[in-house]
C-alpha positions in Angstrom: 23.9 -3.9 -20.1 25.7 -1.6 -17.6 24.1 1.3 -15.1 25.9 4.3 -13.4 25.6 6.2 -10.4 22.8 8.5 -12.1 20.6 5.5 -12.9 21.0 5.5 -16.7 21.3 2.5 -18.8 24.1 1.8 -21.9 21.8 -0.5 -23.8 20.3 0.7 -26.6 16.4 -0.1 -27.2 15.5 0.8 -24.0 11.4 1.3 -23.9 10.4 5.1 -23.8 8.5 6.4 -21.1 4.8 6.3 -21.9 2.0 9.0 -21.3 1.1 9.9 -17.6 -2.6 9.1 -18.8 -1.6 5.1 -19.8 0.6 5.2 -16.7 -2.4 6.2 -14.0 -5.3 3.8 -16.3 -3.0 0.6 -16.8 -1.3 1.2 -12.9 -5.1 1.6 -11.5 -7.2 -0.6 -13.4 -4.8 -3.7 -12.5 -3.6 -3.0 -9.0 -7.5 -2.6 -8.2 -7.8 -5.9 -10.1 -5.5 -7.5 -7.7 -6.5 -6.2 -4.5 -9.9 -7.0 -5.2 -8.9 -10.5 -6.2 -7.2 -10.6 -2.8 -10.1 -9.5 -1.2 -12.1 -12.8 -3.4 -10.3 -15.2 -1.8 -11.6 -14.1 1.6 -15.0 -14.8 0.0 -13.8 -18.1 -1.6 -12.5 -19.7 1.5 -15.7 -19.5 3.2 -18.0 -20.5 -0.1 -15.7 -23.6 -0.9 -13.4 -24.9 3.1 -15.9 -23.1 5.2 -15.8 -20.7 8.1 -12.6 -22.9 10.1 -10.2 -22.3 7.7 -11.7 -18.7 6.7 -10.1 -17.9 10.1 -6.6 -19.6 8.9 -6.7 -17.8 6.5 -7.6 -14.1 8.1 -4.7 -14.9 10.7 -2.2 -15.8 7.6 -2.7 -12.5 6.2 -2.7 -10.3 9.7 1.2 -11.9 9.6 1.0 -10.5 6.2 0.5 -7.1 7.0 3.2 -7.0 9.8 5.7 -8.4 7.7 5.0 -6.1 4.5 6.5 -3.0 5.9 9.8 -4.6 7.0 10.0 -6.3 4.3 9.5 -3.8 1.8 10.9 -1.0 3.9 8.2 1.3 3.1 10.8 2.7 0.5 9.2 2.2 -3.0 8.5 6.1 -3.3 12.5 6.7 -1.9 13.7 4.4 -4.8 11.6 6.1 -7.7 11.7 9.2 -6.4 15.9 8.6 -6.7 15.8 10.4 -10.1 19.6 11.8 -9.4 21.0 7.8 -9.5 22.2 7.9 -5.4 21.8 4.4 -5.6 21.2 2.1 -8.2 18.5 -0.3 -8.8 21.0 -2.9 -8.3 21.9 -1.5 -4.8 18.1 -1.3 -4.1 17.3 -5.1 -5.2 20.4 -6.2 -3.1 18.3 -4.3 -0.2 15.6 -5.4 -0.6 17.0 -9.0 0.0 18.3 -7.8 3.0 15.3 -6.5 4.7 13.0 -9.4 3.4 15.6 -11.6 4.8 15.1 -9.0 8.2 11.6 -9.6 7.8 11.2 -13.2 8.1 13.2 -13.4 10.9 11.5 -11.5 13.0 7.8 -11.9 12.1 8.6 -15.9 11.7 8.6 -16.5 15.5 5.5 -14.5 16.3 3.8 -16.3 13.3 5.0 -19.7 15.2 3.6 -18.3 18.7 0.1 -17.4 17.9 -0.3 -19.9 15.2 -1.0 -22.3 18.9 -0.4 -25.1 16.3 2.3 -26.5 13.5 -0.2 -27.4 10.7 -1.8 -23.7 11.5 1.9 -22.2 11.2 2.4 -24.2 7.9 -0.4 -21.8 6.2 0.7 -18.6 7.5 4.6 -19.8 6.8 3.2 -20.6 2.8 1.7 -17.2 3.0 4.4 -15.5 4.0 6.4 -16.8 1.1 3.4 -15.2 -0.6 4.1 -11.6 0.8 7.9 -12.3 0.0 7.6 -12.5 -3.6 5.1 -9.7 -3.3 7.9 -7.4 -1.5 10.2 -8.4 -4.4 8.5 -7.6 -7.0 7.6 -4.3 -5.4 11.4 -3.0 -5.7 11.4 -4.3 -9.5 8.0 -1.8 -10.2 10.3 0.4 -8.6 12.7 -0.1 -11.8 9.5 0.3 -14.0 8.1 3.2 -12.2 11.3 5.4 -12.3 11.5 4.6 -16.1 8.2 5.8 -16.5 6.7 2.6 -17.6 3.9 2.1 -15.0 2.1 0.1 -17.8 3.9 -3.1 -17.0 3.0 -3.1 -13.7 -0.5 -3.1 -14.4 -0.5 -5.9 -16.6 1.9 -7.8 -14.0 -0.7 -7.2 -10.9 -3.7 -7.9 -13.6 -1.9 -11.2 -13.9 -1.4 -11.5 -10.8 -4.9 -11.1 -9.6 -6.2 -13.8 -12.1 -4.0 -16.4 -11.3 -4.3 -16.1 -7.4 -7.9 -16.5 -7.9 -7.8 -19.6 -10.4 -5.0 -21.6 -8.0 -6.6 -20.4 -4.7 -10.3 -22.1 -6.1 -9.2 -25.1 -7.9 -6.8 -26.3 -5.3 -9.6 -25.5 -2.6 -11.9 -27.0 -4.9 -10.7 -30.0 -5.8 -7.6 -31.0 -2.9 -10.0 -29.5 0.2 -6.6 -28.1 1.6 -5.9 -24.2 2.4 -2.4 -24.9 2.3 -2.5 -26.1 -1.1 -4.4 -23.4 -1.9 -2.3 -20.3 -0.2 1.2 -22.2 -2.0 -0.8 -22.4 -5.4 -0.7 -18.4 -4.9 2.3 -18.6 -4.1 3.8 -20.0 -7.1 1.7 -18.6 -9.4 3.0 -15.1 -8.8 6.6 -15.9 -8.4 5.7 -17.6 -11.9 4.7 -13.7 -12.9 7.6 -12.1 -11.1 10.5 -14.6 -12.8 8.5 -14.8 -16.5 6.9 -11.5 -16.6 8.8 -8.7 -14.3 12.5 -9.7 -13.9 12.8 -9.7 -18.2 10.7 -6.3 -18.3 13.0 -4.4 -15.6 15.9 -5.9 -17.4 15.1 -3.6 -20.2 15.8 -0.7 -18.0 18.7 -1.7 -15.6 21.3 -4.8 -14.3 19.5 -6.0 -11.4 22.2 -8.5 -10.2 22.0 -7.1 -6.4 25.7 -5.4 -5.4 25.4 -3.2 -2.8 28.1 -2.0 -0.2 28.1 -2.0 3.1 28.4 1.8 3.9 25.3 2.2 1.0 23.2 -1.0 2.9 23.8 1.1 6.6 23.2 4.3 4.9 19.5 2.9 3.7 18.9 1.5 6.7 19.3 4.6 8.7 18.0 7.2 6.3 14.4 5.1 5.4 13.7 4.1 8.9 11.1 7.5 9.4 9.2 5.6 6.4 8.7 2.7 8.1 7.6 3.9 11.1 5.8 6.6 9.7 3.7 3.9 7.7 3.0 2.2 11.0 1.6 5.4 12.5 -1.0 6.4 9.9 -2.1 2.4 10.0 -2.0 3.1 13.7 -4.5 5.7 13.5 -7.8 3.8 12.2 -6.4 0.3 14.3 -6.2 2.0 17.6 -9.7 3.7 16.5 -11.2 0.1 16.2 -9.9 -1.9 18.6 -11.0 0.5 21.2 -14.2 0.3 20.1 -14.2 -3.8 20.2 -12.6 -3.1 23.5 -15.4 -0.8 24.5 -18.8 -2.3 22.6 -18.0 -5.8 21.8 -16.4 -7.7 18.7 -19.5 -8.3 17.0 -20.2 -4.6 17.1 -16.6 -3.9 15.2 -17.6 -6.8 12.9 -21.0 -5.1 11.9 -18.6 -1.8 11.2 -16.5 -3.9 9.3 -18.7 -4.9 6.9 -19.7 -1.6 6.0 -16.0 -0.2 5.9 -14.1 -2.6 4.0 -15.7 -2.0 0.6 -14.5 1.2 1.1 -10.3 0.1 1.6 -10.5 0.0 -2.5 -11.7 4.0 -2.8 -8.2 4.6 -0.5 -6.2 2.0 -2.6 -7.8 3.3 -6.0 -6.4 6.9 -4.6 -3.2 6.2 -4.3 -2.8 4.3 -8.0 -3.8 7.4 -8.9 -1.3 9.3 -7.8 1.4 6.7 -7.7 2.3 7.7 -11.5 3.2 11.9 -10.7 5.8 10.5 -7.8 8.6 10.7 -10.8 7.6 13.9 -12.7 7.4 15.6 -9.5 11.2 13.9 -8.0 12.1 15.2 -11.6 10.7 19.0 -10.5 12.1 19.2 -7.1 15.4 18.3 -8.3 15.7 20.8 -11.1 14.9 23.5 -8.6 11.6 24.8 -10.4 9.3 25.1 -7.5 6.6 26.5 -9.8 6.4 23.8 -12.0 6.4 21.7 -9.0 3.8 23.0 -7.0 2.0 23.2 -9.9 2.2 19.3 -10.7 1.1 18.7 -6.9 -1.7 20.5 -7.2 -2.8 19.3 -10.8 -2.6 15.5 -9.0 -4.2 16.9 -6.1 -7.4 17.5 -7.9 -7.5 14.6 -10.1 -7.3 12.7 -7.1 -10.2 15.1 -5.2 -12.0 14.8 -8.4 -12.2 11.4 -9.2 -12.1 9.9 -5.4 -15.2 12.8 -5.0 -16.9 10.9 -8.1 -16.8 7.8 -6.2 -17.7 8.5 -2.9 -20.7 10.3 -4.4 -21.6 7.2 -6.4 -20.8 4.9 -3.6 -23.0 6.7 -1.1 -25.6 6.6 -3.0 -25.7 3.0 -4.2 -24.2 2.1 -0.8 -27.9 1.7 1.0 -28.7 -0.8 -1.7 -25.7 -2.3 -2.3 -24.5 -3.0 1.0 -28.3 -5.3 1.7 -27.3 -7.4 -1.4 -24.2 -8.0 0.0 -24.3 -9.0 3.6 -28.6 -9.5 3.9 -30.9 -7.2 5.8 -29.1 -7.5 8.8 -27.0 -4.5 7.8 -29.9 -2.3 6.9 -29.2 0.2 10.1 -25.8 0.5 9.3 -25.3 2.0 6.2 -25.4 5.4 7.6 -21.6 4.9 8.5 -21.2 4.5 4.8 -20.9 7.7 3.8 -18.3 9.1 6.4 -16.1 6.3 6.2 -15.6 7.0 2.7 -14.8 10.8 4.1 -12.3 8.7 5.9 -10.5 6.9 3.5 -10.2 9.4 1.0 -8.6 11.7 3.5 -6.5 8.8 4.4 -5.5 8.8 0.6 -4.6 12.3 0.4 -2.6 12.2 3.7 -0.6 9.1 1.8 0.2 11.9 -1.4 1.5 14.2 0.7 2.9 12.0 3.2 5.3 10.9 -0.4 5.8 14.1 -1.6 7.6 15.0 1.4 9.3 11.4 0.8 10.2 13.1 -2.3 11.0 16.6 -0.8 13.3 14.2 1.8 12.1 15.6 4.5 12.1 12.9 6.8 11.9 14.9 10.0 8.5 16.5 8.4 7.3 13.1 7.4 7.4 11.9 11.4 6.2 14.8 12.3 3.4 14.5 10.1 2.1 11.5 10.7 3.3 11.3 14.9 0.6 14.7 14.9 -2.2 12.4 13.2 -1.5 9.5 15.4 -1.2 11.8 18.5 -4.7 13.1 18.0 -6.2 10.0 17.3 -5.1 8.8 20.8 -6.4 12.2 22.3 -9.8 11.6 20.6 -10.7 8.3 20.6 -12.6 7.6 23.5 -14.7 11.0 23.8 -15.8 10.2 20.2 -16.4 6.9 20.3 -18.4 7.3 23.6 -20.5 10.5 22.6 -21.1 9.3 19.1 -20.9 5.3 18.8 -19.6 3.5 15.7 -19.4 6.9 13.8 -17.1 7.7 16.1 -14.7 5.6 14.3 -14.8 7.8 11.3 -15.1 11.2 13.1 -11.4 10.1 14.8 -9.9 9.0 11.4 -11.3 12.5 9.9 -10.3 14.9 12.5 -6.8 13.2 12.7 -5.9 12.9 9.0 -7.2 16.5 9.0 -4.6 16.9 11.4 -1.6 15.6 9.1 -2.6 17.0 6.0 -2.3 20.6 7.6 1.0 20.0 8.7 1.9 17.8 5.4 0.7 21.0 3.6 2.4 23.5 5.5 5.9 21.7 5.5 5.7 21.4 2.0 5.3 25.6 1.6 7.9 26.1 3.4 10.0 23.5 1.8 9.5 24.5 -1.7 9.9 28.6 -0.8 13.4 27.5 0.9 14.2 25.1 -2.3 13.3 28.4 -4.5 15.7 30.8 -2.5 18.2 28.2 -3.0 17.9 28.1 -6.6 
């Protein structure tokens, strides 16, 4: 099984691309099965170790979080939106090597400094090995994605989500040890990625990394602006909390918290969504037909505003009753957040669409701007909201920012695709 520069395989047999509708269900019902069975653990740990190592645990996965866009790259929608075979997936697994090599170099000695401990650094060094095989297997759905077979990924993070759960439990369960229990996740997903997702992207491309040096400097230099323009739109709703723990207390940010978090799935269900048009609309922008691609962005525009919209609705109107059930009584005269915050993350999902189409566009310079313009507003607003209105100040500085973004995503992308039309 060879690959050229465009990306296309010799082999015969190669799977055909499957429906956009199979690609969106099977991509969002089992990513949302496995960040919700990340977010089970969280429960777990407390129900079955108790509160101590609850906070191992919680420090494990903020090491997570910093290492996930190094080691990734922020470049999953810059590999499938490839469609022209600038690199191939070979070239892009040999990278991704590199900067999850890059990664656990430089978060491993901040995890070692505030760990304060070596049995504490143990956990978060097992969980990092955790996020490792989760930044590999991103640039194999990559290889999926591209081909237009989104289908396997779902089953791999349905999998995935099961078997985190099960090892997590029983080794919590019956060993009393987190580390046991954070290495039991561990193996069972790189279990997935070697059994499951290496032989499926096999199908469609070699993946024995080979990359050059001029292609491995040329990623590096041109993907950077994803990267950092991932940190910035993160930025936006840390810098609105930790003022206000800052300002109010940490108990106060905890009791926001709670009412915000169920909402994270609403953004994360957005952008499964969505995830599946990134290659029809590379596919557009590259032929030159600026109709049909304007016309795609807009069709996944609304099923996004349509179904996120459904949700919220839903949400906000179970939320009063659901969130009691939840976290007890206490949290009664806070639900009116609920509704705003989910204002919030949905616009935070749509600012992530556009944020890739002009990934797609490659438009990196608009893509900084972008998101430096949402980020720049959120530090000009954060503390006359947060002072005049309180907690919902929070959301009102994550609205009026990503408001911000989107307006400029929207207006870069006009003028992109007009220029792109004179052109062709």
């Amino acid at each position: 099984m060879t690959e050229d520069r465009s990306g296309k395989v010799s082999t015969k047999g190669v799977p055909a691309p499957v429906s956009l509708r199979r690609n969106i269900l099977f991509n969002t019902i089992g990513s949302l099965m496995y960040q919700g069975c990340q977010w089970l653990t969280t429960v777990l740990v407390v129900i079955l170790s108790g509160y101590t190592d609850s906070g191992i645990l919680a420090l494990a996965m903020t090491v997570g979080v910093m290492f996930n866009p190094i080691g990734t790259y922020s470049m999953r929608t810059f590999q499938v939106s490839d469609v022209e075979g600038r690199y191939t997936h070979a070239n892009y697994c040999a990278f991704r090597i590199l900067t999850i090599a890059i990664g656990v170099a430089l978060v491993s000695p901040y995890a070692l400094f505030v760990s304060g401990g070596p049995s504490i650094f143990l956990t978060v060094f097992i969980y990092l090995l955790f996020k490792v095989d989760e930044a590999f297997s991103d640039v194999l759905y990559g290889v999926d994605q591209r081909a237009e077979r989104m289908d396997y990924i779902g089953v791999s993070q349905f999998l995935r989500g099961v078997l985190i759960v099960l090892s997590f439990s029983c080794a919590l369960f019956v060993a009393h040890s987190i580390d046991l229990a954070v290495f039991g996740m561990f193996v069972a997903c790189a279990l997935v990625t070697v059994m499951y997702d290496i032989p499926h992207a096999l199908r469609f491309a070699s993946l024995r990394p080979t990359i050059s040096w001029a292609d491995a400097r040329s990623l590096l230099f041109e993907c950077w602006p994803m990267v950092v323009a991932t940190l910035l739109i993160s930025m936006v709703v840390s810098v609105a909390r930790q003022y206000y723990s800052y300002a109010f207390g940490v108990d106060q940010l905890g009791l926001y918290a709670a009412v915000a978090t169920p909402a994270v799935l609403v953004q994360a269900m957005a952008r499964f969504l969505y995830s599946p048009s990134l290659v029809p609309l590379a596919e557009r922008w590259a032929s030159g037909d600026m109709g049909s691609f304007i016309s795609y962005l807009k069709k996944a525009a609304l099923l996004m505003l349509a179904v996120v919209g459904f949700v919220a609705v839903g949400l906000s109107l179970a939320g009063p009753v659901l969130l009691p059930l939840v976290y007890g009584q206490s949290i009664t005269d806070y639900v009116y957040l609920f509704p705003m915050v989910l204002v919030g993350t949905g616009l935070i999902a749509f600012l992530w669409l556009f944020s890739d189409v002009l990934i797609v566009c490659r438009d990196m310079k608009g893509l900084l701007v972008t998101d430096a313009a949402a980020f720049a507003v959120s530090l000009a607003l954060v503390i006359p909201l947060e002072m005049l209105f309180g907690m919902n100040g929070i959301n009102f500085v994550v609205v009026i920012s990503m408001a911000a973004g989107l307006t400029i995503a929207c207006a870069r992308i006009a003028k992109l695709a007009k220029r792109q039309s004179v052109r062709s």
